[in-house]
N, C-alpha and C positions, 0 to 999 in steps of 0.2 A: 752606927753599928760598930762594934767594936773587931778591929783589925782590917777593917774595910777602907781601901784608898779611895776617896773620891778621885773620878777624872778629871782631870785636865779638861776646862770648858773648849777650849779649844781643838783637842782628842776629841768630844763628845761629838762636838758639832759635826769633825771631818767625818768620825764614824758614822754619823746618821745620813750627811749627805749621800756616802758610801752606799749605805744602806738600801735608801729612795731608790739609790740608781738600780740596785741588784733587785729591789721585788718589786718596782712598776709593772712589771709584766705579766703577777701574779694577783694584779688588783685590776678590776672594772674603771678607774680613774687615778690619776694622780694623787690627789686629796686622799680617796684610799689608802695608799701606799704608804704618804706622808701621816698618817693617824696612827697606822698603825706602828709605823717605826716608830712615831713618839711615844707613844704605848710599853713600846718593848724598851726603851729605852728608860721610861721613867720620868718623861718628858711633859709636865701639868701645864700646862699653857699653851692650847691647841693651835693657834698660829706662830710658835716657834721654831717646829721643824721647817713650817714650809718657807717661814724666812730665810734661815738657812741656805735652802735650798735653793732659792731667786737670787740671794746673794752671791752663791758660789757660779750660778750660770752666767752672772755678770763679771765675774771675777777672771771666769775662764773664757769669755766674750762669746757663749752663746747666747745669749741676751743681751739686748739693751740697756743700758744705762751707765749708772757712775759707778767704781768702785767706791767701799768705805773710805779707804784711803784715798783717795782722792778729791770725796766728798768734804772729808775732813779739813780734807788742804784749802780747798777752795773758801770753806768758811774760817777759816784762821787767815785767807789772805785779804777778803773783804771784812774782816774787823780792825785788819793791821791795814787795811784802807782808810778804816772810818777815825783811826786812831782809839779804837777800843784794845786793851790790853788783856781782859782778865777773860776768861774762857768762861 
């Protein structure tokens, strides 16, 4: 479209996490909430909001697991274990 910025994927994403958080309580389930923000958002690949969104709960540690960054470190330190070089 002409004159149209695309966002910033990383803008999009905080936006929709944003999003999830502000109408969960306007939806019957999480899953809910997460479809439809993809929806309004434009978002065609129905498990990408809620990745998003598990991503940022580990991020900010209310969830379990590994951040990306982290995740990332760890496999660039076991290849520069193994003496593998190239990504």
């Amino acid at each position: 479209m002409p004159g149209r910025r695309l966002e910033d994927p990383h803008e999009l994403r905080e936006r929709a996490v944003r999003m999830v958080a502000e109408v969960r309580g306007d939806h019957d389930s999480e899953w809910a909430a997460m479809t439809r923000v993809a929806s309004l958002l434009g978002v065609k690949t129905p498990g990408t909001v809620p990745q998003w969104v598990r991503q940022a709960e580990v991020y900010h540690g209310r969830e379990l697991g590994i951040a990306t960054f982290a995740y990332h470190g760890r496999c660039v330190s076991a290849r520069f274990a193994r003496g593998v070089s190239s990504m």
